[in-house]
C-alpha positions in Angstrom: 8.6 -59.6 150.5 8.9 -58.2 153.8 6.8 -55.3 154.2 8.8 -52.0 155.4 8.9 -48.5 156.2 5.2 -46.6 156.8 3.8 -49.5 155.1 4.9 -51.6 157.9 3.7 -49.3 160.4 0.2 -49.5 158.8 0.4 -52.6 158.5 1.0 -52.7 162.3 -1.7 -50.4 163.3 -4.4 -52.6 161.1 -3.7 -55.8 163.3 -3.1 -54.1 166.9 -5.6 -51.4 166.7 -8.7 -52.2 169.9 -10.0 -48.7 170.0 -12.6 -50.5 173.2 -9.9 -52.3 175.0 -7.8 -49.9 177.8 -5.0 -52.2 176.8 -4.9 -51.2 173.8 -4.0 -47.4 175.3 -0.2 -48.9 175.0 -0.3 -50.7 171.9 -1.4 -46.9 170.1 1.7 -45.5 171.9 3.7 -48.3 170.9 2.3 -47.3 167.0 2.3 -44.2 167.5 5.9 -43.8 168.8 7.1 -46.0 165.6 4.9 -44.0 163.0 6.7 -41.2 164.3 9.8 -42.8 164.6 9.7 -43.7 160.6 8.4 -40.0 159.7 11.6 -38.5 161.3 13.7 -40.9 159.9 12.3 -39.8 156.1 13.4 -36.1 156.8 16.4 -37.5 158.1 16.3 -36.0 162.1 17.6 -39.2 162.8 18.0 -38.2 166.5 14.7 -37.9 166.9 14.0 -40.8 164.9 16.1 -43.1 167.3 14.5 -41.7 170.0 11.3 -42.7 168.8 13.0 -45.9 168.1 13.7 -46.8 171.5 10.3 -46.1 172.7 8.8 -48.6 170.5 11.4 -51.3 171.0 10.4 -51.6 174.9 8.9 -55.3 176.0 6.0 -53.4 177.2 4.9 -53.1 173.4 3.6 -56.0 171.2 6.0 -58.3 170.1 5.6 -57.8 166.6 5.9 -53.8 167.0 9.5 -54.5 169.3 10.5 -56.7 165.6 10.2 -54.1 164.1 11.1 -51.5 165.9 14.2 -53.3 166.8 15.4 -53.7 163.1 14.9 -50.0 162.5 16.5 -48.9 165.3 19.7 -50.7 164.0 19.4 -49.4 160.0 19.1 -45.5 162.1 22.6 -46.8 164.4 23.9 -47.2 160.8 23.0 -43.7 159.5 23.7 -41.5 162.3 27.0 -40.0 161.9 29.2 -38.2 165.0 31.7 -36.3 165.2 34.5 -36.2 167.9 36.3 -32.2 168.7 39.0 -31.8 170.2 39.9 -27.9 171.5 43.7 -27.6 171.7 46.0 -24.6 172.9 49.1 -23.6 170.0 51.0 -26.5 171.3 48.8 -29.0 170.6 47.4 -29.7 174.3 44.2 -30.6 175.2 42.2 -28.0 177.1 39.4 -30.4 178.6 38.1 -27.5 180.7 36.6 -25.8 177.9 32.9 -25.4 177.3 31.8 -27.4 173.9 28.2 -26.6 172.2 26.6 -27.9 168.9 24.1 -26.4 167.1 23.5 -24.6 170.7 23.3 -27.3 172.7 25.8 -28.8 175.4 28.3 -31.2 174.8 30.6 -33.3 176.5 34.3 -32.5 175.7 35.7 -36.3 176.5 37.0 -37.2 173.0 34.4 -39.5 172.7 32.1 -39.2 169.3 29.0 -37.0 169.5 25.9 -38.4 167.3 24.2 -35.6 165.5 21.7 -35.5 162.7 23.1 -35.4 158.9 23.9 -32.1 157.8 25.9 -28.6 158.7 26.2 -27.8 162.4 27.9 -25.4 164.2 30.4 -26.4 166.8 31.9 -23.4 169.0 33.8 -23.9 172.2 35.0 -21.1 175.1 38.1 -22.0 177.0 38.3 -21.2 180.8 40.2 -17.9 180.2 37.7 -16.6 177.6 39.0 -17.7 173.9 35.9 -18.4 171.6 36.4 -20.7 169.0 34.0 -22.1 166.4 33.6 -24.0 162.7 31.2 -25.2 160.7 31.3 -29.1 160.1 28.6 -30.9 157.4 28.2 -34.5 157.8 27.1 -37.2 155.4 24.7 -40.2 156.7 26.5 -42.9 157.6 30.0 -40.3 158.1 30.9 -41.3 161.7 33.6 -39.9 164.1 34.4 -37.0 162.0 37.6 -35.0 163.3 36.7 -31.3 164.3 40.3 -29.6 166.1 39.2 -26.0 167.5 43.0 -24.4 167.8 43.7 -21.7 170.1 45.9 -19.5 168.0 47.7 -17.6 171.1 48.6 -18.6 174.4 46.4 -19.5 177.1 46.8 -18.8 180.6 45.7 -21.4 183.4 43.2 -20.3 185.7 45.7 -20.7 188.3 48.4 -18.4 186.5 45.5 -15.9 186.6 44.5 -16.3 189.7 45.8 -13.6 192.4 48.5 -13.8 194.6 47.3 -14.4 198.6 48.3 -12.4 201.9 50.6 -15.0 203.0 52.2 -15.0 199.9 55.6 -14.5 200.9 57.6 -15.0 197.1 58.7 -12.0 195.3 58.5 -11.6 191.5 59.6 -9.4 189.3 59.3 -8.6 185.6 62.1 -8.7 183.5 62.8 -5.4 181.1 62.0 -6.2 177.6 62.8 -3.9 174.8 60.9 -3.0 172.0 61.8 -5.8 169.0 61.0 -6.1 165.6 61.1 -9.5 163.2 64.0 -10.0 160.8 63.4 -8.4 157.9 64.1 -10.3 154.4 63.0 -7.7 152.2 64.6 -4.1 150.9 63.2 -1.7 153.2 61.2 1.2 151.3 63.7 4.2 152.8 66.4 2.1 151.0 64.2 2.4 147.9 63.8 5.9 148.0 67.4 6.3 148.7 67.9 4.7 145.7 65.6 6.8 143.6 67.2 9.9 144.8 70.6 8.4 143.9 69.3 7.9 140.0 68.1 11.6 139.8 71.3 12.7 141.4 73.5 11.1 138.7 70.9 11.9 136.1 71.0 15.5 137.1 75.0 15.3 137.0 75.3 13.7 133.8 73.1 16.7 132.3 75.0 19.8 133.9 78.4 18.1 132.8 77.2 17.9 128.9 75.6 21.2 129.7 78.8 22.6 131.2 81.1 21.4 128.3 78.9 22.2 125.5 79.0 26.0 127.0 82.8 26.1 127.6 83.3 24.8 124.4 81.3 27.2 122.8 82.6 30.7 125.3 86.2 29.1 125.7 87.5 31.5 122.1 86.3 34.5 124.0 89.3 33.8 127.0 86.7 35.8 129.3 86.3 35.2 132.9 82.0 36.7 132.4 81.2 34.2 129.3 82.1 30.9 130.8 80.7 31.5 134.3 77.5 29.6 133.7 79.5 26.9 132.5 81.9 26.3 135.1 78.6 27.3 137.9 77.1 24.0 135.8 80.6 22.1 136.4 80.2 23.1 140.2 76.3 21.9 140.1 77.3 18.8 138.4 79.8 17.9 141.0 77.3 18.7 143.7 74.5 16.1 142.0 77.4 13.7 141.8 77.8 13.8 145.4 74.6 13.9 146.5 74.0 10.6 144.3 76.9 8.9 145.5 76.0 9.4 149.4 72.4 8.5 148.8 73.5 5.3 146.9 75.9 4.4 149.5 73.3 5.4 151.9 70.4 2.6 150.4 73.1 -0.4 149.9 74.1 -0.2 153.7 70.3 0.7 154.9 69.7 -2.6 152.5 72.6 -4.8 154.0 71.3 -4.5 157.5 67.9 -5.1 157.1 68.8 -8.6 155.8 70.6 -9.7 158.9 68.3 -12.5 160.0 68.1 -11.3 163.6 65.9 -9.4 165.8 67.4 -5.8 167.0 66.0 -3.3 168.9 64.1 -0.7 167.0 65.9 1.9 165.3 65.8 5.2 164.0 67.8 6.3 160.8 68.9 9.9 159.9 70.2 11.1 156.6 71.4 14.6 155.6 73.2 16.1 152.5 75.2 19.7 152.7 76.6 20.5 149.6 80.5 22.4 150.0 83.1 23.5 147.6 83.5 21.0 145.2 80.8 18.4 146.2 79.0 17.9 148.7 78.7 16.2 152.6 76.6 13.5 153.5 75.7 12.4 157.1 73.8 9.1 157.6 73.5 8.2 161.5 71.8 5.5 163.2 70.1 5.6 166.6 69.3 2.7 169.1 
């Protein structure tokens, strides 16, 4: 059985170690470096491990240490995963100029895989006009060129769009007027709502004068006085106030609704509504302002 891990490294160290010889000064680096390189690779910092690796794998160590060395280097290759970020503005381009870091330290941002220990990290990249962007990525041994997209979510200015105009600048610009805008709306707006609601109590209140009104005309209507049946006809009067008042403020909601739905940006508006009650019934006013 071919001896591995630590064990091969003491098994190493037992046939190379000359603590007399001055060449031997190379042959405890040489140990030391893949003692190390084995310890590291246990608490999985493969980085480190790899790095330790290399050391040990030079031809200035003893052949049987490069063997070894060698062989471990390429099991480490095999559990070191990477990850490859890509930091995009909202329409999917690349922004190569920003500034990539992982787990604080610099990166390049060339779209080629970045090897990192297994593990969470934290990736965070700054474009050239300021925008911070980060996430946090885990990665499984062996997990190699793991996707990481870092999305502006607004639009990005180039640095030379930003950049002032000069003296000799002879090109005029101008900025054109823009008016306040808001989104289509697909929903019932709540004034509608509450146009509604006072439409309900207006015919609610109506209903209840009239059966008020009737029941009291019904019951004064033998006397053939003008005095007894006043409170029913002022209920009668009442009654056809309510009514009208409900039938505006309906009216009122169901147009206030219809618009909103138009699936179109308009400029802002500003809606008034008034009810004056007259002879009869009442007067209702709703205007609309650009």
């Amino acid at each position: 059985m071919r001896p591995t891990g630590l064990t091969a490294v003491a098994l190493l160290a037992g046939v190379l170690w000359a603590p007399t010889s001055r060449a031997a000064e190379p042959k405890e680096a040489c140990i030391a470096a893949s003692t190390d390189g084995q310890t590291f690779r246990a608490e999985r910092r493969l980085l480190e491990a790899r790095h330790k690796m290399l050391e040990c794998a030079q031809p200035s160590c003893p052949e049987i240490v490069q063997a070894f060395c060698s062989r471990w280097l390429v099991e480490i290759e095999d559990q070191l995963p990477s990850l490859v970020v890509h930091v995009v503005d909202p329409g999917g381009a690349e922004l190569s100029d920003a500034q990539l870091t992982i787990d604080g330290n610099r990166a390049k941002l060339d779209g080629r895989p970045v090897p990192t220990d297994p593990g969470t990290h934290q990736v965070f990249a700054e474009t050239s006009t300021g925008e911070r962007l980060s996430s946090e990525v885990s990665l499984a041994p062996g997990e190699k060129a793991k996707l990481v997209v870092l999305r502006v979510l607004r639009p990005v200015l180039s640095a030379t769009a930003l950049a002032p105009a000069t003296a000799s600048a002879t090109t005029a610009y101008t900025t054109p007027y823009r008016t306040e805008e808001r989104p289509p709306s697909r929903g019932v707006p709540a004034g509608a709502w509450i146009l509604g609601g006072t439409a309900a109590v207006a015919f609610g209140t109506a209903a209840y004068l009239i059966y008020d009104a009737y029941h009291k005309l019904d019951v004064l209507a033998p006397a053939c006085s003008e005095s007894p049946t006043a409170p029913g006809r002022a209920d009668v009067l009442a009654a056809d106030v309510a009514t009208g008042i409900g039938v505006a403020a309906l009216g009122s909601a169901v147009a206030w609704a219809l618009l909103a739905r138009v699936d179109r940006p308009v400029a802002t508006r500003a809606a008034h509504f008034g009810v004056s009650p007259i002879a009869g019934g009442a007067f209702a006013l709703l205007r609309v302002e650009r």
